[in-house]
N, C-alpha and C positions, 0 to 999 in steps of 0.2 A: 255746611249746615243742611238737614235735611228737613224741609215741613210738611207737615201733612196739610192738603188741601180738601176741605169740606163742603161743597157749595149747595147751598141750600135755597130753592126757591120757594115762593110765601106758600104754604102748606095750605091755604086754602086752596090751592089749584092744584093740589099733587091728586094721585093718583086717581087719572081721570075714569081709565080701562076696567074698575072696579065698581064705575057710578052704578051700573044695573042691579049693585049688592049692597052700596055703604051712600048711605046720604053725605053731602058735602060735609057736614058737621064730620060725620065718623073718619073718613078718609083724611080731615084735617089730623082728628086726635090719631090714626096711624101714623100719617106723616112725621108727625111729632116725634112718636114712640120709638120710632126706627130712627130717627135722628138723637133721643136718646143715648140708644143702645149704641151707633157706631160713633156718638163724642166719647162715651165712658169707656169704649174698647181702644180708640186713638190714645185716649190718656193712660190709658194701665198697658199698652203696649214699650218695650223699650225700643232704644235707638230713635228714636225723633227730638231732633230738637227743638220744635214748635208746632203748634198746631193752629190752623186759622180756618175759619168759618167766613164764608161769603153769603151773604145775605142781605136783603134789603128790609126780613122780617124781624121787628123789636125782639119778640120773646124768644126769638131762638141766640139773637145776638147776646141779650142778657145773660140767657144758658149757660152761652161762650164764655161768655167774661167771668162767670163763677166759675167753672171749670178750669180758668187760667191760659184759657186761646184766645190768639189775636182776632178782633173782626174786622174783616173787610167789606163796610160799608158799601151797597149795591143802589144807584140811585132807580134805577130800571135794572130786568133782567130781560138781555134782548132771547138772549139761547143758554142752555145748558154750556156748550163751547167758547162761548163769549165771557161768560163767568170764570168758568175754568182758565181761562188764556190771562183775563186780566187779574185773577188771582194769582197764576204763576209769575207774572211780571214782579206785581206788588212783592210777591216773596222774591224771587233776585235783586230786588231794591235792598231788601233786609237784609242779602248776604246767602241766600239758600244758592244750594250747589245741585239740589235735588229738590223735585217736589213729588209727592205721590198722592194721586187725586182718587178719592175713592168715594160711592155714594152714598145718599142717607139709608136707602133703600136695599141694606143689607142686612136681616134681621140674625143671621148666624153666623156673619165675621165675629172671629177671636180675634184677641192682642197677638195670640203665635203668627196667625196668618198676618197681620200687620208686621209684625218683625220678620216676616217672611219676605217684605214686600222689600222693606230696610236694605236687606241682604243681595235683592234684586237690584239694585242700584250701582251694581257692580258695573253693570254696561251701561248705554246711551239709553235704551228704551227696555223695559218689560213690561206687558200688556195683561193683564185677565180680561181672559174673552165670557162673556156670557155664557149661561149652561146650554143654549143652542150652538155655539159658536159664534152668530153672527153680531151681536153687541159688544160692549168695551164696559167692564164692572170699575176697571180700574187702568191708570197709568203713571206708573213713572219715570220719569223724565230726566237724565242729567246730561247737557243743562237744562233748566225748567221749558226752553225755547228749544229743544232738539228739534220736537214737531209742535205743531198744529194742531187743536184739539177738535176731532171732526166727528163726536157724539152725535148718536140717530141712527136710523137704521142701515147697516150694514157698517158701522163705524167699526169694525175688527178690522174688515178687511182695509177699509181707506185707513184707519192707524197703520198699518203692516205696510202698505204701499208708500205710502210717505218714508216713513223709513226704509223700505228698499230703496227709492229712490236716490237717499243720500247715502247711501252706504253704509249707514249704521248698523251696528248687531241690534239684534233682537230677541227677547228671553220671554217665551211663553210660561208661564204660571196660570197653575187652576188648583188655589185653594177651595176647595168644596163649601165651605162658607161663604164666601168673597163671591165663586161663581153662581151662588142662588143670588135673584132678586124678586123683591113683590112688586110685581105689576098688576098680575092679571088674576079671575078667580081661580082656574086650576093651581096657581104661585101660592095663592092663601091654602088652598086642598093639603098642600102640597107640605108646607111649612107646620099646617096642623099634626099632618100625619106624622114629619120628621121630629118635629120639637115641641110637644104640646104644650109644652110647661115652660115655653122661652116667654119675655113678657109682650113680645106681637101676640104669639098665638094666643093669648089670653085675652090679649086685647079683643082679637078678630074673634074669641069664642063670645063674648059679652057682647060684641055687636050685630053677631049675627044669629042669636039666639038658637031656636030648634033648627034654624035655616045651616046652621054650623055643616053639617055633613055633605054640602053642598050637591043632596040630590032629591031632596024634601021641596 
């Protein structure tokens, strides 16, 4: 079986790197929005056989369960890796042979590039590295315990390392979706300019009014 893992933490706290642009309120309603957009792309993607949201926050859990993804209730979220690891366990409890962990904070992942990921599951690990190279957008895993989930900065590299270490193959993938994410304000510049009419960018035009062109 293969599941999709979602981990989401309380969106009140997402995206911090934007506060100078978005009041806590707005970065919450992004947060949200991009979590949206990558449950509806998990479900209309084929090849998965489940899909499970980790969170400790109600309204996204709710989300879940309308969509028809399992939740994996979070009593605390110590790390982004900590979430990740103990949602992949939960899933080989369930019988997953693979798990493919990917963020909320991807406003231009397709289903393709998810069934892209499907297909990566051929080996023990494939990685989407960040559009600098130095982050991790995405991992999967078979078995869900190959590695170690070691999200943060420079996490490509310590992903890649761990798997040299054990001799596993390794399959780099860079869907161009997958590999954008919003963190920061040139992320939102950036997503304006690519996808005006996607429903972040619309969001991010509403919230930041004339300020949208981000040189006003």
């Amino acid at each position: 079986m293969i599941f999709a893992l979602l981990p989401v933490k309380a969106p009140g706290n997402a995206k911090q790197r934007l506060s100078g642009w978005l009041s806590a309120a707005q970065r919450e309603a992004l947060a949200r929005a991009m979590f949206e957009h990558v449950l509806e792309t998990l479900c209309a993607a084929r090849g998965l056989d489940q899909i499970a949201v980790a969170t400790s926050d109600e309204i996204a859990a709710e989300r879940a369960r309308r969509a028809g993804a399992l939740v994996f209730r979070e009593r605390e979220q110590i790390s982004h890796s900590h979430s990740a690891d103990a949602a992949a366990q939960r899933a080989a409890q369930l019988g997953a042979r693979t798990v493919i962990m990917v963020p909320i904070d991807a406003p231009l992942v397709t289903p393709a590039e998810v069934e892209a990921l499907v297909t990566g599951a051929d080996v023990p690990l494939a990685i989407v590295p960040s559009a600098d190279g130095t982050g991790t957008n995405a991992l999967v895993r078979t078995p869900p315990d190959v590695i170690e989930s070691r999200f943060g900065k420079n996490s490509f590299r310590a992903h890649v390392e761990q798997a040299q270490a054990k001799g596993i193959e390794i399959r780099v993938l860079r869907p161009p979706g997958l590999v954008f994410d919003l963190d920061t304000p040139d992320d939102a510049a950036e997503l304006l300019a690519r996808a005006p009419d996607c429903r972040t960018a619309s969001l991010l035009r509403a919230q930041l009014g004339s300020r949208w062109m981000f040189g006003s």
